[in-house]
BALOBA-1460 file (C-alpha; in Angstrom, 3 decimals):
// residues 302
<rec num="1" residu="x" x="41.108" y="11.039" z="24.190"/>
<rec num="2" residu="x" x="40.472" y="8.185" z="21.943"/>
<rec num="3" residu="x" x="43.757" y="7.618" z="19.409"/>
<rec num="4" residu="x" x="43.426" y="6.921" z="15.554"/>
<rec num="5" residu="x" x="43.242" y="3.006" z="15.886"/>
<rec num="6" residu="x" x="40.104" y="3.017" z="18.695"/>
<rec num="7" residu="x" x="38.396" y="5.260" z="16.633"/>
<rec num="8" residu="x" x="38.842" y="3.143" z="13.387"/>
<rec num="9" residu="x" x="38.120" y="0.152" z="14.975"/>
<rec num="10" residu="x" x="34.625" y="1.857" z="16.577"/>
<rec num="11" residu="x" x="33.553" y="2.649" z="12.904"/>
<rec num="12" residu="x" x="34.669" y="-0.665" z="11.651"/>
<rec num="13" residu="x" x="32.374" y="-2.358" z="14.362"/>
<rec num="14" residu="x" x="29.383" y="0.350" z="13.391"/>
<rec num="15" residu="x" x="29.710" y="-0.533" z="9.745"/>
<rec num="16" residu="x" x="29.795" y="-4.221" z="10.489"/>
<rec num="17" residu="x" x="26.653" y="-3.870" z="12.827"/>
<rec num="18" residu="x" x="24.815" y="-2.541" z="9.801"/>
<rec num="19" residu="x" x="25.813" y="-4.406" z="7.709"/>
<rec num="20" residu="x" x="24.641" y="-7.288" z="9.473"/>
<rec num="21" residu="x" x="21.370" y="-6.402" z="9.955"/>
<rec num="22" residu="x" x="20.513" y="-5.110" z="6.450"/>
<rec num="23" residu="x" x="19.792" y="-9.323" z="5.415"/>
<rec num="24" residu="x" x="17.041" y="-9.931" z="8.174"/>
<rec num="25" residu="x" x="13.908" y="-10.257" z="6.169"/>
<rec num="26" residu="x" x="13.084" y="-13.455" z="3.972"/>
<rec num="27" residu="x" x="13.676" y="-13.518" z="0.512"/>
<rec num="28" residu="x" x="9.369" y="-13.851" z="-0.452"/>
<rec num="29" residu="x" x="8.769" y="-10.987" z="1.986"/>
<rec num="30" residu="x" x="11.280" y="-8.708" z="0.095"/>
<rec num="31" residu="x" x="10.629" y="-10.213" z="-3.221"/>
<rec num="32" residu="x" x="6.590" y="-9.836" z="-2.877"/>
<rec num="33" residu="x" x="6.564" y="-6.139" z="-1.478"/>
<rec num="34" residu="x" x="8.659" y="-5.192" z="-4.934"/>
<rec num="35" residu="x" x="6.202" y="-6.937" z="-6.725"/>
<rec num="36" residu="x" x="3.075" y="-5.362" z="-5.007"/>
<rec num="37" residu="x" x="5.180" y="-2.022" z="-5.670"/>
<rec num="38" residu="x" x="5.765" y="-2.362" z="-9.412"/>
<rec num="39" residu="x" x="1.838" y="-3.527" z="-9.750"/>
<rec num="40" residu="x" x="0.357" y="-0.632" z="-7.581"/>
<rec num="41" residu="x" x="2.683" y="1.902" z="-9.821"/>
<rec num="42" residu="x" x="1.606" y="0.475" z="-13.304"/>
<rec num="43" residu="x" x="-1.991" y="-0.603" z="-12.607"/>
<rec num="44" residu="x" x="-2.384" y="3.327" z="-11.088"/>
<rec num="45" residu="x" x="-1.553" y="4.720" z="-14.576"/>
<rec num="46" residu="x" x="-4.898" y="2.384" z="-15.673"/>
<rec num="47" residu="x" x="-7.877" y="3.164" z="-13.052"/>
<rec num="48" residu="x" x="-8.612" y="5.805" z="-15.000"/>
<rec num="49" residu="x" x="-11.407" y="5.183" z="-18.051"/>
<rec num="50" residu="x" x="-9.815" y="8.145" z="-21.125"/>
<rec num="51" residu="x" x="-10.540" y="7.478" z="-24.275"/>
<rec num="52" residu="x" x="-7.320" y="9.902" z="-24.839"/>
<rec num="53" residu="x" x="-3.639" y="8.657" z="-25.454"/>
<rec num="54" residu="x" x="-0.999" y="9.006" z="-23.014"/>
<rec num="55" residu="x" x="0.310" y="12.646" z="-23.571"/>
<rec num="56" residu="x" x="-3.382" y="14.222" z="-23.684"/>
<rec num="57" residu="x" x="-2.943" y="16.470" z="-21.045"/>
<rec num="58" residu="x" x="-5.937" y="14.927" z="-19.249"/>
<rec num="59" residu="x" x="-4.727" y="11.811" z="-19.203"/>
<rec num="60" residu="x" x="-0.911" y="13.088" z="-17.787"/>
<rec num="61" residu="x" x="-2.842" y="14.890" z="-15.047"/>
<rec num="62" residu="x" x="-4.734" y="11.621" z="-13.462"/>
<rec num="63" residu="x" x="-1.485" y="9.902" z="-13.888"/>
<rec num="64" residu="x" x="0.522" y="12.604" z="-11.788"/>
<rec num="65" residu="x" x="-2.422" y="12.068" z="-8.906"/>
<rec num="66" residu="x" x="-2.486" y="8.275" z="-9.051"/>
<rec num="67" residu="x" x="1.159" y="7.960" z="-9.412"/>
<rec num="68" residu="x" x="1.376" y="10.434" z="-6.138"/>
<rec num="69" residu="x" x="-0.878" y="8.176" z="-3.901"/>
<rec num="70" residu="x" x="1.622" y="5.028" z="-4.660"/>
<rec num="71" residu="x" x="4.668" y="7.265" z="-3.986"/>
<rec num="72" residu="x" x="2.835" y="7.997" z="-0.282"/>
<rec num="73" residu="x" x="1.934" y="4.542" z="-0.138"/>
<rec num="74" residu="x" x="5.305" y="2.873" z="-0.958"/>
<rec num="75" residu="x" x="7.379" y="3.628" z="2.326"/>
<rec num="76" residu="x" x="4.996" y="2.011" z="4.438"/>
<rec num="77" residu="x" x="6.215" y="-1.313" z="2.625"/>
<rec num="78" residu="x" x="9.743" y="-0.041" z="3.902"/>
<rec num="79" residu="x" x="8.707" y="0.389" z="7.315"/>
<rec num="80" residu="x" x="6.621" y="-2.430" z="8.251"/>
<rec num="81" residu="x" x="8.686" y="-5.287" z="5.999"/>
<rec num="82" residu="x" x="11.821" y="-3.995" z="7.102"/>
<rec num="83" residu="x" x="13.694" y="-5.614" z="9.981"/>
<rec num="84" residu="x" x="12.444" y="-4.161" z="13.445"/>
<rec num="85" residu="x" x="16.605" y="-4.006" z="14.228"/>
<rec num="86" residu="x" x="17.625" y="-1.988" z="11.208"/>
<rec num="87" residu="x" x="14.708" y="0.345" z="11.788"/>
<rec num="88" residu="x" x="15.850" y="1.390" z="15.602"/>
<rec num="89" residu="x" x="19.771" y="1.796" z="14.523"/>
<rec num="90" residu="x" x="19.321" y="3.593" z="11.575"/>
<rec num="91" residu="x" x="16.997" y="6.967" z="11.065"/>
<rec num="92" residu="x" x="14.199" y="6.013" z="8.234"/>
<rec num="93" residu="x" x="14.488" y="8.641" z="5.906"/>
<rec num="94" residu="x" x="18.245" y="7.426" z="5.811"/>
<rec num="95" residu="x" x="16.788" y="3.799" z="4.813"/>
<rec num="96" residu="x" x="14.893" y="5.852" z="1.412"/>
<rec num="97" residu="x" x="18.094" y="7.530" z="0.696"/>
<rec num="98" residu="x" x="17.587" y="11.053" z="2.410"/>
<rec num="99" residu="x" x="20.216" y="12.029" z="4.195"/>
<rec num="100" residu="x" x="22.454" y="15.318" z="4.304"/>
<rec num="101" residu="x" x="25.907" y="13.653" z="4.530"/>
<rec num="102" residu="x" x="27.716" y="13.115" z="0.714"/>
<rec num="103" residu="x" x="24.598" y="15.288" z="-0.977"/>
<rec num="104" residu="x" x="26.223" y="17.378" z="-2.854"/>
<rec num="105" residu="x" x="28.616" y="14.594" z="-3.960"/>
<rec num="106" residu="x" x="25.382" y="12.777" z="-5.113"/>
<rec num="107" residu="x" x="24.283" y="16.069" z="-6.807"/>
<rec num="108" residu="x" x="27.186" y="16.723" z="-8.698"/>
<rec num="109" residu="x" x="29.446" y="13.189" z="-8.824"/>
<rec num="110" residu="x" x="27.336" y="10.928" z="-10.746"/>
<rec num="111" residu="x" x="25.462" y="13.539" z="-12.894"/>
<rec num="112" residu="x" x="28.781" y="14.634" z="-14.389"/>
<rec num="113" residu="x" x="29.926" y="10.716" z="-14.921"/>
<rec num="114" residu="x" x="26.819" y="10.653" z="-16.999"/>
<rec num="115" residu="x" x="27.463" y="13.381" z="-18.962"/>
<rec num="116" residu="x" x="30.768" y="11.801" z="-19.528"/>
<rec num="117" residu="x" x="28.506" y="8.618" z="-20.682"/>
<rec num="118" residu="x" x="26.766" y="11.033" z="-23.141"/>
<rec num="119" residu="x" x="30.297" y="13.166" z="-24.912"/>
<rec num="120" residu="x" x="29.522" y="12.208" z="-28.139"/>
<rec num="121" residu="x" x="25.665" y="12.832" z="-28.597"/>
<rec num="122" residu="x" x="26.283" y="16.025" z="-26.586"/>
<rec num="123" residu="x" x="28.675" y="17.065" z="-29.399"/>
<rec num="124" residu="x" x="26.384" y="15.981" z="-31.986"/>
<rec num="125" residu="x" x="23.854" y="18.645" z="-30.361"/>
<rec num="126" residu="x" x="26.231" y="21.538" z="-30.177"/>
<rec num="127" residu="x" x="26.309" y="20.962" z="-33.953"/>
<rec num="128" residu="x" x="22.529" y="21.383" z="-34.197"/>
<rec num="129" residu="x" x="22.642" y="24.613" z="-32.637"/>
<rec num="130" residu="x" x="20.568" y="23.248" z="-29.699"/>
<rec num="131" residu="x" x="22.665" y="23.455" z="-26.831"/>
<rec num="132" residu="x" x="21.968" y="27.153" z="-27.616"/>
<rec num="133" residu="x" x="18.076" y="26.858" z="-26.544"/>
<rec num="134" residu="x" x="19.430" y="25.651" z="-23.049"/>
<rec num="135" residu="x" x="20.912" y="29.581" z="-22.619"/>
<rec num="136" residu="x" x="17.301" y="31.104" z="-23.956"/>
<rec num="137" residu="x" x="14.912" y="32.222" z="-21.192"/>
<rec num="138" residu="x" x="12.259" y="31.415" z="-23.593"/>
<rec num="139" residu="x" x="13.060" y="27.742" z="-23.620"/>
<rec num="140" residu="x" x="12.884" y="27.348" z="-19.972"/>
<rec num="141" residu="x" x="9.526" y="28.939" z="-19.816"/>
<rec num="142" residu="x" x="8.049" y="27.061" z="-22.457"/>
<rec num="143" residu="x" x="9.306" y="23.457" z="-21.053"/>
<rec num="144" residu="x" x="7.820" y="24.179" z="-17.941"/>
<rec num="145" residu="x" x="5.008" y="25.123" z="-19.122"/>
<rec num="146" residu="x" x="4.733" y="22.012" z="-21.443"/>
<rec num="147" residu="x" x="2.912" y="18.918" z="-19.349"/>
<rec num="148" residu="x" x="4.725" y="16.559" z="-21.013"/>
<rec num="149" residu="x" x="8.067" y="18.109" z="-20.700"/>
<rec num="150" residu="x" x="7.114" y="18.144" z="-16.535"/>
<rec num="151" residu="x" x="6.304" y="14.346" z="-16.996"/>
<rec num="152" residu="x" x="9.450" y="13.023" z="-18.549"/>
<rec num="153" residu="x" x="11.930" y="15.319" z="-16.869"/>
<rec num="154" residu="x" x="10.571" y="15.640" z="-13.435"/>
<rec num="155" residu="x" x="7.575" y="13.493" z="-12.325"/>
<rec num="156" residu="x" x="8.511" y="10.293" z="-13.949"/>
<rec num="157" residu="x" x="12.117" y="10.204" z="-12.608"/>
<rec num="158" residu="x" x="11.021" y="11.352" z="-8.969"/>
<rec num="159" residu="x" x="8.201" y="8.717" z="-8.919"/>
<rec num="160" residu="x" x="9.873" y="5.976" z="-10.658"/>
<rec num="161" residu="x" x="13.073" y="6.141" z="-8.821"/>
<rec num="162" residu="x" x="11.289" y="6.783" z="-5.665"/>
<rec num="163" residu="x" x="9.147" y="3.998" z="-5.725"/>
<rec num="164" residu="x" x="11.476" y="1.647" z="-8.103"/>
<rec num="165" residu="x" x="15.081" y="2.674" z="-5.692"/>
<rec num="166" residu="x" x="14.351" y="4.617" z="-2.690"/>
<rec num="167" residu="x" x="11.397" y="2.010" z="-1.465"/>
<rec num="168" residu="x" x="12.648" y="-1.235" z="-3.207"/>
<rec num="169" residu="x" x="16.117" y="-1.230" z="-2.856"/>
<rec num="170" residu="x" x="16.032" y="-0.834" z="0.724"/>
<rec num="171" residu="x" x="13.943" y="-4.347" z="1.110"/>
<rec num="172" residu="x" x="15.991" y="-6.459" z="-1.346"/>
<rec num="173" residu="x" x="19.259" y="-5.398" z="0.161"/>
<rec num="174" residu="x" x="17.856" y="-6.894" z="3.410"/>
<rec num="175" residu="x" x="17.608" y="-10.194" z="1.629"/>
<rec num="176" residu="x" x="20.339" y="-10.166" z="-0.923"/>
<rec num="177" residu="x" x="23.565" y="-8.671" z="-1.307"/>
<rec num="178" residu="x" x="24.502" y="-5.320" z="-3.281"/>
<rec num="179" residu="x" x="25.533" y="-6.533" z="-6.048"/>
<rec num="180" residu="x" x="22.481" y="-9.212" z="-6.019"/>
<rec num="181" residu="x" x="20.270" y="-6.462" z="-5.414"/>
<rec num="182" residu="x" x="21.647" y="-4.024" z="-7.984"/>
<rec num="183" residu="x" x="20.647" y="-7.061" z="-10.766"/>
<rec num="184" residu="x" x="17.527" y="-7.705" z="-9.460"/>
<rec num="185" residu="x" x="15.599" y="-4.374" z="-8.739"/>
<rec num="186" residu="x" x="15.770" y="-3.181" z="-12.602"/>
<rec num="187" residu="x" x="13.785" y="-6.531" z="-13.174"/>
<rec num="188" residu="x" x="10.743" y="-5.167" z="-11.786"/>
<rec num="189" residu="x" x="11.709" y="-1.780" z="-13.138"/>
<rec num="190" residu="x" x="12.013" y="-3.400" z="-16.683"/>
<rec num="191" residu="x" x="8.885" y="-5.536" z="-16.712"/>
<rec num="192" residu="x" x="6.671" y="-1.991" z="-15.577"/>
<rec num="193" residu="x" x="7.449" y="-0.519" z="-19.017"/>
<rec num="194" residu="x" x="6.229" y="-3.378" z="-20.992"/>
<rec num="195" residu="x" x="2.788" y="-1.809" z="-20.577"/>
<rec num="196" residu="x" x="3.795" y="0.791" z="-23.182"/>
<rec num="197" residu="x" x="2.626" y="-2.387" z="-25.926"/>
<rec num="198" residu="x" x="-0.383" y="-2.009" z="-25.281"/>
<rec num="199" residu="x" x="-0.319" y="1.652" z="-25.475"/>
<rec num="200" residu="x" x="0.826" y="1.402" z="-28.830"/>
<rec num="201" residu="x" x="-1.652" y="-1.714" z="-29.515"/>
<rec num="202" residu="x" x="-3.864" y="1.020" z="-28.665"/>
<rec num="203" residu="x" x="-3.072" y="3.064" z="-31.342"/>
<rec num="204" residu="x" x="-3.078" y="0.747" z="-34.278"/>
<rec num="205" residu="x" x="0.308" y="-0.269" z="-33.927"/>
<rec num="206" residu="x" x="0.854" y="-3.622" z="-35.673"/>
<rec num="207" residu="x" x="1.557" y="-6.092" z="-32.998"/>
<rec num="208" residu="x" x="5.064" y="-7.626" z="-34.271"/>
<rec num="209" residu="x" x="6.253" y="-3.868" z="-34.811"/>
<rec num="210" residu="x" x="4.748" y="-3.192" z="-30.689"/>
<rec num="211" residu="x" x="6.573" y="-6.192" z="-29.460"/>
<rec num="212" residu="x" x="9.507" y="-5.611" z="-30.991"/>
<rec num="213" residu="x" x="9.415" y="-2.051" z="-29.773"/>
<rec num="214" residu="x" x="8.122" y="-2.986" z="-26.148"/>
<rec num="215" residu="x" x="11.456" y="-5.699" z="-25.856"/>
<rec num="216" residu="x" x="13.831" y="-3.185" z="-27.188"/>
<rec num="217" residu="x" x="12.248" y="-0.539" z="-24.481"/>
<rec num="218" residu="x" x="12.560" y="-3.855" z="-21.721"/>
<rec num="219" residu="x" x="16.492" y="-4.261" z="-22.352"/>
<rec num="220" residu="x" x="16.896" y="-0.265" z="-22.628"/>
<rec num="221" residu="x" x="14.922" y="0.398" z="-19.249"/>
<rec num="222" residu="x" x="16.515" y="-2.685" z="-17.513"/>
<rec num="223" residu="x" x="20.235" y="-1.951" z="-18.123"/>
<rec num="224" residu="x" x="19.356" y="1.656" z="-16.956"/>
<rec num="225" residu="x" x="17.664" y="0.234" z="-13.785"/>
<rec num="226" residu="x" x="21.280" y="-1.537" z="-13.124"/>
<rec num="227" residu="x" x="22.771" y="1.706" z="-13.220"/>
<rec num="228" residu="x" x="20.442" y="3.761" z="-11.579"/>
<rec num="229" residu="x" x="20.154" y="0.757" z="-8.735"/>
<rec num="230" residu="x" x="24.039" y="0.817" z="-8.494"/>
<rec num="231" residu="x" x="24.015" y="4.195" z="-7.791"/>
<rec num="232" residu="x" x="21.621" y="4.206" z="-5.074"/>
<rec num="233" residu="x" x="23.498" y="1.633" z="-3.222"/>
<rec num="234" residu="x" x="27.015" y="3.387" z="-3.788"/>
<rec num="235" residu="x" x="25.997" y="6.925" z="-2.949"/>
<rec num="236" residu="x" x="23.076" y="5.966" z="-0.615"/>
<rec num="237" residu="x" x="21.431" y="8.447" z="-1.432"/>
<rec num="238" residu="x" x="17.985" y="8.956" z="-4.010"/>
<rec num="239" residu="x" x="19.047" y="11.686" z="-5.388"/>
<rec num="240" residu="x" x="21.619" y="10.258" z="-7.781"/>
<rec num="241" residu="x" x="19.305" y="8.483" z="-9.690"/>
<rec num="242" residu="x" x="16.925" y="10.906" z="-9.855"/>
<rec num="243" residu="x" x="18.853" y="13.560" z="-11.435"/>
<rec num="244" residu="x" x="20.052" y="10.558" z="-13.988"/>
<rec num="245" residu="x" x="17.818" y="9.351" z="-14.681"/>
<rec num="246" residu="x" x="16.223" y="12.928" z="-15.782"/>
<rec num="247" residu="x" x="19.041" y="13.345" z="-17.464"/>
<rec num="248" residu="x" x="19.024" y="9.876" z="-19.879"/>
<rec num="249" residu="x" x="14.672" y="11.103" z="-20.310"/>
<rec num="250" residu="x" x="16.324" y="14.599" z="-21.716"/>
<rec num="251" residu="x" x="18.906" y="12.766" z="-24.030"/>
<rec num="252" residu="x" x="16.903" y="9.856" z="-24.904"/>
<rec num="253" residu="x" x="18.927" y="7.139" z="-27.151"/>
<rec num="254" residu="x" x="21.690" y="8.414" z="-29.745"/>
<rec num="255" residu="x" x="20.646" y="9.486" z="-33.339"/>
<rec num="256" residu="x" x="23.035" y="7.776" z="-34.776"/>
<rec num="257" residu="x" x="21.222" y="8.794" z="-38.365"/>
<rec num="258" residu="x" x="21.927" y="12.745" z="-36.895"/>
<rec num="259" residu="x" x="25.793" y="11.426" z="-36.406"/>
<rec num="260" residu="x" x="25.891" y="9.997" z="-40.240"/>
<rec num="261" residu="x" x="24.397" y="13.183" z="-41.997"/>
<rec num="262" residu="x" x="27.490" y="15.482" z="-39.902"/>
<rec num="263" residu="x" x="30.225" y="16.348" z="-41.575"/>
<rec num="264" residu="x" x="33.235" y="14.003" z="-42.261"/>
<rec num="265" residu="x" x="35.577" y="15.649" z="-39.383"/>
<rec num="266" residu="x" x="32.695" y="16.149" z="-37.417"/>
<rec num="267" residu="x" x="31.841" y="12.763" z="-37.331"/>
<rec num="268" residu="x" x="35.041" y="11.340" z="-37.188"/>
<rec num="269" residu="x" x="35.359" y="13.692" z="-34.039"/>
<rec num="270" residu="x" x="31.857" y="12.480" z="-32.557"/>
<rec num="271" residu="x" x="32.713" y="8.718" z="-33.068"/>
<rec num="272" residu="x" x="35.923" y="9.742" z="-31.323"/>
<rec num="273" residu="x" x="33.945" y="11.387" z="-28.793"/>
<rec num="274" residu="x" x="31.972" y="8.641" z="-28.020"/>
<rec num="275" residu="x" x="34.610" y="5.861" z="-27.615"/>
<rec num="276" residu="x" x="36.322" y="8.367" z="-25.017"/>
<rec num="277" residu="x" x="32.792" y="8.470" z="-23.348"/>
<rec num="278" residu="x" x="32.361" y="5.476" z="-23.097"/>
<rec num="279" residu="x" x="35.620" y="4.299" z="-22.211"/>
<rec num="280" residu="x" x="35.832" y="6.929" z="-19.482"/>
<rec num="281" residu="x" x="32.935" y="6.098" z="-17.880"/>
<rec num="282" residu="x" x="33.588" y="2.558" z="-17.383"/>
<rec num="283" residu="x" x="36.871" y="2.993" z="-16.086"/>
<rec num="284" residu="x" x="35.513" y="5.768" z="-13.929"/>
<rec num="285" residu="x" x="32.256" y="4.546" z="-12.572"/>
<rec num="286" residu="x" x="33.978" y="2.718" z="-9.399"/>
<rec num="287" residu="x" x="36.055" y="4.808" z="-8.753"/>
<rec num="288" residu="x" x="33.482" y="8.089" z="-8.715"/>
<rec num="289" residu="x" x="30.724" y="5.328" z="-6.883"/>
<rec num="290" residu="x" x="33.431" y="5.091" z="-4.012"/>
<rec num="291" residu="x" x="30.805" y="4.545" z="-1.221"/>
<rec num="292" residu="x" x="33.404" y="6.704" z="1.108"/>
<rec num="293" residu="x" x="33.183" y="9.674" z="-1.537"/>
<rec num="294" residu="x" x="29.415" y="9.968" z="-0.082"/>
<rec num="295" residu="x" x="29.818" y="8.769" z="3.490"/>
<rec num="296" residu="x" x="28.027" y="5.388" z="2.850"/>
<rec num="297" residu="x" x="28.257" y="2.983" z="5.052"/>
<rec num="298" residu="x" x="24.700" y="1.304" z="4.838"/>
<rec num="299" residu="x" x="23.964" y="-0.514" z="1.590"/>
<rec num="300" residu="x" x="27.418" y="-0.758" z="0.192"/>
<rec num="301" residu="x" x="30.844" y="-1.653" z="2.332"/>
<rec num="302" residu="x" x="33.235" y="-3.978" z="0.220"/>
């Protein structure tokens, strides 16, 4: 029998193999498949000629199917840019961040730090009554039956951070390190939202108001692409960001006008609430990202 030390040392030398062939592919080869990527996802939201707006139900439909061929298309990047060594050592569904081992830590671990991020809008709800509708049959029914409602909380984070993490991620981590690649992906992931201008060019939206709009929406979608990209390299697995990131679409950005027109306590309590939220999930987003926590040995060993 093998004692504690030969086993250690047999898991160091695994991680270390893996670790060393993650960086095998050059930098334009991982760099242009994310770009191809972030082109084929926007430009498949355009092939279709609708003279109706975004949330026509028309429109959402041809989006679901176009979107649906670049998700099928996207791991074939993965596959045939990725290094031929990394791709006989490790399984390739474990490359896209599918795997069974530290799920339901992905599941439950980071969903919960982000409701941790969100303590002081969620408060802000409870005093609007509408964490109620959450507990109402009714609701449920209606939201899935509402297009729209299916778009933002379930197709848009499975494509997006399928395409944008689970099939991009694994490429620049073979050319950069983790921390590298967690800065870099949400570039691309950034830059695909700026289409929304001319969306709202589209709709008589003045263009200083529409630029304004489309940077704010740039910085917003970028520092949530660091996050969600940090998360898929911690846990390893897509999931995390998924559920986030369906999460963040449900919450959208504070009201900070609801949070004025509370109550005094109340919003002394939900300015309290937030600090604590905030503070909290800085100090706790290494240590609830431990890579061990989820049995992640691939992207993320430092």
């Amino acid at each position: 029998m093998k004692n504690l030390s030969e086993t250690e040392a047999e898991v160091t030398m695994k991680e270390n193999v893996v670790q060393e062939s993650l960086p095998q592919i050059p930098v334009v080869t991982s760099v242009s498949c994310c770009f191809v990527l972030a082109v084929l996802y926007v430009g498949s939201l355009y092939i279709w000629s609708s003279k109706h707006n975004r949330d026509h139900p028309t429109t959402i439909k041809r989006r679901f199917a176009s979107v649906s061929m670049v998700m099928l298309a996207a791991p074939f990047f993965v596959y045939f840019f990725s290094s031929p060594e990394l791709l006989s050592r490790v399984p390739f569904p474990t490359l896209l961040g599918f795997r069974l081992e530290g799920l339901w830590q992905a599941v439950v671990i980071p969903y919960s730090l982000t409701v941790l991020l969100f303590l002081g809008p969620i408060f802000v709800n409870m005093q609007n009554e509408s964490v109620r509708s959450y507990f109402d049959l009714d609701y449920w029914k209606g939201s899935f039956s509402s297009i729209i409602w299916v778009r933002n909380h379930v197709i848009a984070p499975l494509s997006e951070e399928f395409v944008f993490r689970a099939c991009m991620m694994p490429l620049i981590l073979q050319s950069f390190s983790p921390l590298v690649a967690v800065f870099i992906t949400p570039l691309f992931f950034g830059v695909a939202h700026l289409h929304h201008i001319a969306e709202r060019l589209s709709l008589g939206v003045e263009l200083s108001t529409a630029l304004l709009i489309g940077l704010f929406q740039f910085i917003y979608t970028t520092l949530f692409g660091f996050y969600s990209a940090f998360l898929f390299a911690r846990t390893g697995h897509v999931v995390a960001p998924i559920l986030v990131h369906a999460f963040c679409n449900h919450m959208g950005l504070p009201d900070l006008q609801d949070l004025w027109q509370q109550d005094l306590w109340r919003r002394v309590v939900a300015i309290v609430l937030y600090l604590v939220g905030f503070i909290g999930w800085i100090f706790l987003v290494p240590l609830a990202t431990d890579p061990s926590i989820y049995d992640n040995t691939l992207y993320w060993n430092v």
